[in-house]
C-alpha positions in Angstrom: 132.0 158.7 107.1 135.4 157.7 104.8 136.9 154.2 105.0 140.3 156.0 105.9 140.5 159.8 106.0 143.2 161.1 104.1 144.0 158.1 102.4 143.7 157.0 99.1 142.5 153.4 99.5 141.1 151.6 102.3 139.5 148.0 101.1 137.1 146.9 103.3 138.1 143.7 105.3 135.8 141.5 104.5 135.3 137.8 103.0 132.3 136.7 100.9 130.0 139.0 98.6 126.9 138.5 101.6 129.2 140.2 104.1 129.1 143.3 102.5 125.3 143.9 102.8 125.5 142.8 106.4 128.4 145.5 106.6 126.8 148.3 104.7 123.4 148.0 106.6 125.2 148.1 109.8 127.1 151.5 108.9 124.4 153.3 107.3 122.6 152.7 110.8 125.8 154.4 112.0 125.9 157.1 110.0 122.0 157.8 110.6 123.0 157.7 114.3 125.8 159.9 113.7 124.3 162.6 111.3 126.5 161.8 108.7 125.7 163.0 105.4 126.9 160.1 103.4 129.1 156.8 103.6 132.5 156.6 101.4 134.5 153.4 100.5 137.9 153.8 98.9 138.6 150.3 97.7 140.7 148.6 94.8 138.5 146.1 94.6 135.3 146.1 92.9 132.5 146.4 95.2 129.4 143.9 94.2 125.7 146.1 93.7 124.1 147.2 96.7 121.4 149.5 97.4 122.5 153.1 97.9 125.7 152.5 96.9 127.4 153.8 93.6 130.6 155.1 92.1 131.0 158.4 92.7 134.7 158.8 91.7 137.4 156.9 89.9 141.0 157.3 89.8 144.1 156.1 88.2 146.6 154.0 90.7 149.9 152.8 90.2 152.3 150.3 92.0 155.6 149.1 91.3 156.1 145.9 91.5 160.0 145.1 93.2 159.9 140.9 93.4 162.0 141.4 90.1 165.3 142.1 90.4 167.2 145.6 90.9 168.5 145.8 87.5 165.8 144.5 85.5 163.1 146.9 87.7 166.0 149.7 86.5 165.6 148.6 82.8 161.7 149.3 83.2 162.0 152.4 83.7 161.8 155.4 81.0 165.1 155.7 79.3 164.9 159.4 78.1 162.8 160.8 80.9 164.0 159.1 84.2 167.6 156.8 83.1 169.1 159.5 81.7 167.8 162.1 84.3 169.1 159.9 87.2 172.6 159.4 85.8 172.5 163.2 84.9 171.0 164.0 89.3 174.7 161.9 90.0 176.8 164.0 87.1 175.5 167.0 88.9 176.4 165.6 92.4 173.1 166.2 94.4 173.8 165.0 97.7 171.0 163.0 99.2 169.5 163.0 102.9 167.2 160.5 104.2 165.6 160.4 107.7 162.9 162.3 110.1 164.8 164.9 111.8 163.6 168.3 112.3 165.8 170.2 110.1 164.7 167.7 107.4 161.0 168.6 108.2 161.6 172.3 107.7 163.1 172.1 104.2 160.8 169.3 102.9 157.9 171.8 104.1 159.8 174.6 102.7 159.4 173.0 99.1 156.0 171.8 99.7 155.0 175.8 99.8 156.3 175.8 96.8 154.5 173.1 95.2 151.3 173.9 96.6 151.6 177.2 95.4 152.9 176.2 91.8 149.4 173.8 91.8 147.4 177.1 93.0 146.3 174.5 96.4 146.4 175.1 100.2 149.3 173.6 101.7 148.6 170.7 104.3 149.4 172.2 107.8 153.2 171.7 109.6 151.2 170.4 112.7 149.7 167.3 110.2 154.0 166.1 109.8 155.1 166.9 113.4 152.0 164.4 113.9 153.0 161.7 111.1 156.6 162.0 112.7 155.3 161.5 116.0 152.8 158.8 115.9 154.3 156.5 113.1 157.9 156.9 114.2 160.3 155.0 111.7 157.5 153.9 109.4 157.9 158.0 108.3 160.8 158.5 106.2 161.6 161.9 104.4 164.0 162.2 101.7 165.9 165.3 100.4 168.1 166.0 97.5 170.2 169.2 97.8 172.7 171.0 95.1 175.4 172.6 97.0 173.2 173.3 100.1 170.1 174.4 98.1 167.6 171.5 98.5 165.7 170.6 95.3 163.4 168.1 95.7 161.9 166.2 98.5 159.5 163.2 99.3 157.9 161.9 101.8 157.2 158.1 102.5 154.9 155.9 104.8 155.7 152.2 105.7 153.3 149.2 106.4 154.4 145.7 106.4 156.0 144.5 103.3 154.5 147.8 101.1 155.5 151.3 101.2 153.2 154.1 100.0 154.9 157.6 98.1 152.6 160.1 100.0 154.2 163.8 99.5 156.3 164.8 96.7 157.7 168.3 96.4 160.3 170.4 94.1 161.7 173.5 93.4 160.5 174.1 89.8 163.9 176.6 89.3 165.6 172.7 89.5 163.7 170.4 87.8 166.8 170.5 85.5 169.3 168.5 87.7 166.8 165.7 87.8 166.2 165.8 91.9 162.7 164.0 91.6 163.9 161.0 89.5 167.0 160.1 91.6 164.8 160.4 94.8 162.3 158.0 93.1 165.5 155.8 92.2 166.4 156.3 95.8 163.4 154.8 97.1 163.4 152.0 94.8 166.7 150.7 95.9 166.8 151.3 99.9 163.0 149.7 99.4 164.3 146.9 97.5 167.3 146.2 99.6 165.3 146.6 102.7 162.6 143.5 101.4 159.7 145.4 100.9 157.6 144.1 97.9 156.1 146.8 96.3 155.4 150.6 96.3 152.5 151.9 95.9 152.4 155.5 94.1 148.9 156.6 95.0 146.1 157.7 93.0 146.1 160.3 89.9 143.4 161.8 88.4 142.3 161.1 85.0 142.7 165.0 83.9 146.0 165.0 85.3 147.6 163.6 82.2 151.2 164.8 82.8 151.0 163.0 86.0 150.1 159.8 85.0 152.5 159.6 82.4 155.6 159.9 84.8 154.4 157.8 87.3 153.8 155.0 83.7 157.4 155.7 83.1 158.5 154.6 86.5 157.8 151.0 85.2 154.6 150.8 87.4 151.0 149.0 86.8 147.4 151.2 86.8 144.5 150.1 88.3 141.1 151.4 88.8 140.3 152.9 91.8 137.0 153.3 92.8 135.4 156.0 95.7 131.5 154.5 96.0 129.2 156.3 97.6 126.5 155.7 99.6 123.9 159.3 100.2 121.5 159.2 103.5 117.6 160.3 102.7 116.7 163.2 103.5 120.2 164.3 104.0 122.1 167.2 101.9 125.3 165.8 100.7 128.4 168.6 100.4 131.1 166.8 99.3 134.6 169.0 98.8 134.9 172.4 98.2 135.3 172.9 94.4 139.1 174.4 93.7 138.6 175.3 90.1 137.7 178.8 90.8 140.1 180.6 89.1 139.9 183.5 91.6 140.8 181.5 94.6 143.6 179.6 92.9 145.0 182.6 92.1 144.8 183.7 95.7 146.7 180.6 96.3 149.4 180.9 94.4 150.2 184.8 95.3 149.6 184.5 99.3 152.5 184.8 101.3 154.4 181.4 103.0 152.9 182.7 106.4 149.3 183.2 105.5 149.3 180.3 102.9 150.5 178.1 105.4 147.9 179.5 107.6 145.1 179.0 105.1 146.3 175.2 105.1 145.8 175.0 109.0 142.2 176.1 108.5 141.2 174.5 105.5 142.9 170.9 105.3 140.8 169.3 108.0 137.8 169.7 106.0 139.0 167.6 103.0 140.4 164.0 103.9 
């Protein structure tokens, strides 16, 4: 049982320190009643000791703050590694496509194959979009970059209230030179800004992945700890996710072909929210 499934953070909503332990007896009962091997909060905060309950994981977040204004949240980013790579994205004249129609769906998933196959991963299924698309409506927003036709670089973004959360991020690696990913980033920061949303939050990194929290610190964003506890049932045999540094299956992973990688996500990605 996960606070959110497929989500990075979910803070529980609750108000003094003794509502926790009311909280966590009342959903370990669930989770006997259920069969559920173990209990998982995802929470920015700091959860108080409890019984049972201890960090299991911790990752680095980031969120961009955008109460300052437009140009001085442009002078905190990078100058070598994002300025200079959005003015070079405009040199190069990448045209840029934002929205949630279906042709923008089939070439942000086309570049996610790519990606998920560069990082040796499963992809998520096309069936888990058609169903963001579907059920969130406008609060889904894809954005594209393309050089004459070709597209380069894509995100994809979820709204809620006054906060919008970068979910999906994919490139072509051949392109990396025209600077797609920092103009879409730029993108977002200005149709966010404009629009009166407060901040962005940029999702959880893990501490291994060194390369990628360095960009996101040159994006002008803040880190915090986040924090997965954990809470195990007696008597219960806890599986937690499949382990994906087996060299032999990420290499199977980044030779399978779009069709059958794509199917591999279908059957796999369920299994690991």
């Amino acid at each position: 049982m996960v606070s959110l499934p497929f989500a990075d953070h979910c803070d529980p909503l609750l108000g003094k320190d003794s509502d926790l332990s009311e909280f966590m007896s009342g959903m370990l009962r669930e989770c006997e009643r259920l069969g559920c091997n173990y209990l998982e909060l995802r929470s920015l905060w700091e959860v108080p000791a409890q019984r049972d309950l201890r960090v299991s994981r911790c990752y680095c977040f980031h969120e961009l703050d955008l109460e300052p204004s437009l140009g001085k949240i442009y002078r905190g980013l990078h100058k070598n590694c994002v300025q200079r790579r959005i003015r070079h994205a405009e040199k190069e004249q990448l045209s840029y496509e934002t929205g949630r129609s279906e042709q923008l769906l089939e070439e942000f998933y086309r570049l996610l194959l790519l990606t998920r196959r560069r990082h040796r991963l499963p992809p998520q299924p096309q069936s888990w979009f058609h169903n963001l698309l579907e059920s969130m409506g406008g609060n889904v927003q894809i954005r594209l970059v393309r050089k004459q036709n070709t597209p380069t670089a894509a995100i994809l973004t979820l709204q809620h209230r006054e906060s919008v959360i970068y979910k999906y991020g994919c490139s072509d690696e051949r392109l990396h030179h025209l600077g797609g990913m920092p103009f879409l980033f730029w993108r977002l920061i200005e149709e966010s800004k404009g629009s009166g949303i407060r901040k962005i939050d940029f999702g959880r990194s893990d501490f291994d992945n060194i390369g990628l929290i360095a960009f996101k610190d040159k994006l002008g964003t803040t880190r915090k700890m986040l924090r997965y506890y954990r809470s195990s049932l007696p008597s219960r045999t806890e599986t937690g996710n499949a382990e994906w540094a087996n060299h032999a299956i990420q290499h199977l992973f980044s030779i399978l072909p779009d069709r059958i990688l794509s199917g591999a996500g279908r059957l796999l990605y369920r299994h690991f929210g």
